[in-house]
N, C-alpha and C positions, 0 to 999 in steps of 0.2 A: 557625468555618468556615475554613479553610483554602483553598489555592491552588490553582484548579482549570487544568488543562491540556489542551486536547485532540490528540489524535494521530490522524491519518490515514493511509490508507497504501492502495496498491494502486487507481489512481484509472484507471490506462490507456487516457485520450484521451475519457473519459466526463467531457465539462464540464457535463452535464445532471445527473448524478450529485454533482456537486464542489458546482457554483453550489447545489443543495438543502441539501446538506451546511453550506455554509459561511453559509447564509442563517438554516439552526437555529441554527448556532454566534452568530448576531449577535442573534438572539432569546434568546438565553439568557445573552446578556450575554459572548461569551468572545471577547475583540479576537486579532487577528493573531500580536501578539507572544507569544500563549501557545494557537499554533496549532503545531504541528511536523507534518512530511510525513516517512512513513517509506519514499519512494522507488515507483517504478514510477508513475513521471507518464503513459507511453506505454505504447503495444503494445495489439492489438487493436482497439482502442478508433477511431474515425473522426475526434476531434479531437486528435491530440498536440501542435499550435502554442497553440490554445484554454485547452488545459488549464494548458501550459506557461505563457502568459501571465499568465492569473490567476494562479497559486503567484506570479508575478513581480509583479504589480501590488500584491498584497494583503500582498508582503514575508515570505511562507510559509516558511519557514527547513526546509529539506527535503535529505534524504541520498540519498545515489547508491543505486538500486535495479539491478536486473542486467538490467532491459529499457531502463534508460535509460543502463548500461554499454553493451550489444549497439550502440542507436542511436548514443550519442555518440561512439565511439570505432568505429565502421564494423567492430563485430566480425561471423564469420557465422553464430554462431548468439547465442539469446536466455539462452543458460545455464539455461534451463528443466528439466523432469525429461522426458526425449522418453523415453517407454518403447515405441513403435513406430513404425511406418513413417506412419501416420495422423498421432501428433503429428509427426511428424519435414516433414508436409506441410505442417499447420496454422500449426506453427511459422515455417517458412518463408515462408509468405505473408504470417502478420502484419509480423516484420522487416523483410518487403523492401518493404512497401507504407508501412509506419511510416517506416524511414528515408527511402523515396523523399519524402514527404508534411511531414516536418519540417526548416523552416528550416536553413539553416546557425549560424545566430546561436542559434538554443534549441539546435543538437546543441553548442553551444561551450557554452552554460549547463548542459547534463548533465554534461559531460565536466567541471565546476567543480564539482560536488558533491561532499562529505565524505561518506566509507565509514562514518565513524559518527560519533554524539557523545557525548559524556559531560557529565553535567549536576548540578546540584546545587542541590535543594530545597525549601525548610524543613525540611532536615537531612538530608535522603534524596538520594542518589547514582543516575543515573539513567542505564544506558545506551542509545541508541537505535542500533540495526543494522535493516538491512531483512529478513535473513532468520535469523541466527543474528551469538555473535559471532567464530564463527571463520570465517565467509564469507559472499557476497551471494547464493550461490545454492543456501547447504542450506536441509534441510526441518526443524523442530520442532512435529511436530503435538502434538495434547493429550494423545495416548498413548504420547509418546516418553521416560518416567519415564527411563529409564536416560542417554537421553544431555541430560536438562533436569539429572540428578544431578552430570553430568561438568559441565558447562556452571556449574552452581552451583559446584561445589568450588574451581571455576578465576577466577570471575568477582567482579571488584574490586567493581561497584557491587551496591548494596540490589535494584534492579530495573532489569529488560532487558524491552524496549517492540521489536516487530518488527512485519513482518505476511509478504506472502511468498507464504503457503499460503492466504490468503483464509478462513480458518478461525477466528474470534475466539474467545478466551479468555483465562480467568483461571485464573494455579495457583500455587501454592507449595511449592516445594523446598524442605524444610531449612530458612533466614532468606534464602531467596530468592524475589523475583516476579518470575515471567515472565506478560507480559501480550502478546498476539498480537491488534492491533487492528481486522483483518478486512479488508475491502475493500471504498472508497467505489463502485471503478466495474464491480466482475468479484466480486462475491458466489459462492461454492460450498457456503454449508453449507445450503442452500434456501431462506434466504427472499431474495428478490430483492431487497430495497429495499435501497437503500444503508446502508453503516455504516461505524462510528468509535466510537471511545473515550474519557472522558471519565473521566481522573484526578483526586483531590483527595488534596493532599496536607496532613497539620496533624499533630494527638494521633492520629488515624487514616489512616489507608490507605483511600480506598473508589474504586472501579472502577465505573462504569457504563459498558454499551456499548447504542450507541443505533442506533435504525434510521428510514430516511430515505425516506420514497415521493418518486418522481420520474417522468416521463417515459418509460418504459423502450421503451412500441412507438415512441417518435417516435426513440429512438436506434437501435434493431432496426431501425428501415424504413431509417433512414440506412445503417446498415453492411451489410441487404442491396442497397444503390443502388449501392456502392461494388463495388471490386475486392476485397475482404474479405472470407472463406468466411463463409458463410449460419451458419454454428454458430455463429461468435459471436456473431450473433444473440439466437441459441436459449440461451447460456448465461446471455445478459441477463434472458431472460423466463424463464429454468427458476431461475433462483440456483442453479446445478449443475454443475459441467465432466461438457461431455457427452464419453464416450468414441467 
């Protein structure tokens, strides 16, 4: 058996989400220091101190995502994909109620996180970026063969571990793994429970991605009690980006 690792990523102020997540993680045996956060602590979501906390309490070793760029550095948009006037409002809302809503002292903890890491083990090279590794806020879905190709040709480590797109998977380029760990707190490829990733690394390579039931209406009723559009809600219970 080899060295299991789990990755998280895309958790967005969802502590109902995190706390299930992280509570499998202690049932199956896999401590802190072999927990890594692939970024986007905030946004959306109705706890971004809560969430931010825990990653801190629990010593969660985690990289700068582009929703916790926007908060920690008082940028004015989320560097998100706005393809209309709709998201261009949603957007907006979440930001300005996110940054309104989280400390000064956790936006100075974003604004401290590393854009990526690079890691090595039991022999394997391992990079971690939040969305790609040429920026925080492209896209690489599972259908993106051409530019995972360019991304291979170019990229020093064995495997690159993201999330981003809220879309998990596993693929292999060439003598390259790209592994996309989904999302603990804003799921879109439907099923709504929370998820994460769950690396082992030895003689083999094996990938599990697991999924997590949680609370979903107790955090839906929360964010619609808030100043936070009713959809996000609705993406909590659908596992879907509603358009």
């Amino acid at each position: 058996m080899g060295r299991r690792i789990a990755f998280i990523s895309d958790i967005h102020g969802n502590i109902k989400a995190l706390e299930a997540v992280l509570q499998d993680l202690d049932e199956k045996g896999i401590s802190s220091e072999n927990i890594y956060c692939l970024g986007d602590l905030v946004g959306y979501g109705p706890r971004p101190n809560e969430t931010i906390e825990f990653i801190k309490k629990y010593n969660i070793q985690s990289i700068l995502g582009n929703y916790d760029e926007a908060v920690g550095f008082y940028l004015p948009t989320c560097g998100c994909n706005i393809e209309s006037e709709n998201d261009r409002m949603r957007s907006k809302n979440s930001l300005e109620w996110t940054a309104q809503h989280t400390t000064d002292e956790n936006k100075e903890f974003l604004r401290n996180l590393e854009e990526q890491i690079s890691l090595e083990i039991e022999g394997y090279t391992v990079l971690l970026t939040h969305a790609s590794p040429y920026s925080i806020n492209d896209y690489v879905y599972e259908s993106d063969t051409e530019k995972q190709e360019e991304i291979a040709e170019e990229l020093d480590e064995d495997i690159v571990i993201f999330g981003h797109t809220h879309y998990p998977y596993y693929k292999k380029i060439e003598n390259k793994i790209f592994i996309n760990a989904g999302s603990v707190g804003r799921p879109k490829d439907g099923d709504n429970r929370a998820c994460y990733c769950i690396l082992e690394l030895g003689e083999d390579i094996s990938v599990e991605f697991i999924r997590i039931p949680y609370d979903i209406e107790k955090v839906a009723k929360e964010i619609e009690g808030s100043a936070l559009l009713d959809v996000f809600a609705e993406v909590l219970r659908t596992g879907r980006d509603i358009k």
